[in-house]
Structure formats: C-alpha cells, structure tokens
C-alpha positions as CSV (number, residue, x, y, z in Angstrom):
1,X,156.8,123.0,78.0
2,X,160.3,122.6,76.1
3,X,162.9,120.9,78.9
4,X,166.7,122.4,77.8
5,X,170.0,122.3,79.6
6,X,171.9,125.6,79.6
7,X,175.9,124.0,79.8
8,X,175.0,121.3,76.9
9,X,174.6,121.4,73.5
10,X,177.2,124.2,74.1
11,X,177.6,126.1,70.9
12,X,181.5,126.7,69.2
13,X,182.4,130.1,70.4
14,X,186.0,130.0,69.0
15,X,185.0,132.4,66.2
16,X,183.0,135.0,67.7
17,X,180.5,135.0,70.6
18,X,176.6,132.8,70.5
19,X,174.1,134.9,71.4
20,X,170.4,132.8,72.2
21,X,167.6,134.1,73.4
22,X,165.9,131.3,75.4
23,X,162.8,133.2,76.6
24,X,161.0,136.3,75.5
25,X,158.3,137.9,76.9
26,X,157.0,141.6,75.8
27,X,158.7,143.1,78.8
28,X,161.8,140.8,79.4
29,X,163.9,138.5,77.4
30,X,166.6,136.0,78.8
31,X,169.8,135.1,76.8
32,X,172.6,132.6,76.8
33,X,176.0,134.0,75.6
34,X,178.8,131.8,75.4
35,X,182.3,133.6,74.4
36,X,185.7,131.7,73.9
37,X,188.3,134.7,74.4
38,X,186.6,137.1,72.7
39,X,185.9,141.2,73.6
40,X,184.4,144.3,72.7
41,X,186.5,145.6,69.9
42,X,188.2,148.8,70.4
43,X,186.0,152.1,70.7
44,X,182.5,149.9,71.0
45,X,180.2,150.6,73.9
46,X,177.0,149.0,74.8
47,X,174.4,151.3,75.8
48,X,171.4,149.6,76.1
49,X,167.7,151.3,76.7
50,X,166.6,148.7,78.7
51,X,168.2,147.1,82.0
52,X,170.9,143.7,82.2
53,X,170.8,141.4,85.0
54,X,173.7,139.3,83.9
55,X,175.3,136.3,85.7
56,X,178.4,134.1,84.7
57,X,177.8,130.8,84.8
58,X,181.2,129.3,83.7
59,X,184.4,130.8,82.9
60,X,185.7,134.4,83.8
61,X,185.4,138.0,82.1
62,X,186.0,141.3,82.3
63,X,183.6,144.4,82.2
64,X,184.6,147.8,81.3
65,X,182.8,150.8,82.2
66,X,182.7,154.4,80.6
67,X,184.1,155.9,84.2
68,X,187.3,153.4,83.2
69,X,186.9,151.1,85.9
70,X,186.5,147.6,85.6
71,X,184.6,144.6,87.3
72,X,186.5,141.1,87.3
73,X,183.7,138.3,87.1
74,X,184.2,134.6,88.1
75,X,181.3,131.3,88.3
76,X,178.7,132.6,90.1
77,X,179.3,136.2,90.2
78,X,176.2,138.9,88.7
79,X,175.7,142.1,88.1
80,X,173.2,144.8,87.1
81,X,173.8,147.0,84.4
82,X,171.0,150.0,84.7
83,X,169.6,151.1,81.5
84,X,171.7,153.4,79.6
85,X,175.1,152.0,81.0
86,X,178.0,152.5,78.9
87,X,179.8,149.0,79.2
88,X,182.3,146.4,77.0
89,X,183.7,143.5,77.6
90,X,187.2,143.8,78.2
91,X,188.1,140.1,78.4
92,X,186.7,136.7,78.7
93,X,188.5,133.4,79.2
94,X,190.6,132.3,76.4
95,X,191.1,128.9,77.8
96,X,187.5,127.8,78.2
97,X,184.5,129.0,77.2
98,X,182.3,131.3,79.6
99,X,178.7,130.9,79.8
100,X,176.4,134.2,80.6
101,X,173.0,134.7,81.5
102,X,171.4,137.7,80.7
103,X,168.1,139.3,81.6
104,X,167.0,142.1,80.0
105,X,164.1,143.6,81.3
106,X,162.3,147.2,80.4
107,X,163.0,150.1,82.8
C-alpha cells in the first residue's frame, strides 16, 4: 500500500503539461494531469479508443469538441468523454495550475 496526496508534490507545469499515471490495471488506468495555461495546439484532436472519465480538481479549462461546441469546467466539475470522441483542450488557467483526474477505462 503506497499512501500519496494528489495536490502535493505538485509537479512545474509552466513548460508544458505532467501527465502521471497513478494506477493501472489491465482494463483501466487513472492519471493526474496538471497544466499551467497550456492547450491543444492548433489542428490536434484527441480521439481516444478507450473511454475518459475526467474531473477537475483545481483550476479551470476549457474543452473543445469536433461539433465546435465547448464545455467550460471549474473545481469539481466532470465529464465523460465516450470512446472515439474528438476533443482538445481549448484553455486552462494561466494564473494557477489546474489539477485533472482522469480515468480511462476500456469500452
């Protein structure tokens, strides 16, 4: 058993976003991703085989969809991206950094 704390040591995301997975299992993996202002770049879509269950832990962002709409995320707030969902991030916080937690989990 490995006792961890998801808000500290909070990695530097100034430079680019921190991807870590902090569980895997053969069907599912969680990640932490902690950005600092950062997006997709221009013309980049996820589209993922397997589902996201992600939740914002700190901070705000903004995801894109293919469709062109957009879903405004604060503290607290989750979504579920099917598998196969064309999605960016439009925007995250430059101010503070915004902590994510992601499941991904096979369809």
């Amino acid at each position: 058993m490995n006792k961890a704390n998801l808000f500290t040591p909070l990695p530097d995301a100034f430079d680019g976003e921190v991807f870590e997975t902090l569980l895997r299992r053969s069907d599912m993996r969680v990640e932490r991703i902690v950005s600092h202002g950062q997006s997709s770049p221009d013309g980049f879509w996820y589209e993922q085989s397997e589902g996201e269950w992600v939740l914002v832990l700190a901070g705000e962002a903004e995801l894109g969809f293919e469709n062109g709409s957009a879903v405004r995320l604060g503290a607290g707030d989750y979504i579920e991206l099917p598998p196969g969902c064309k999605h960016r991030v439009n925007w995250t916080c430059p101010d503070a950094p915004t902590i994510w937690l992601a499941v991904f989990y096979l369809p």
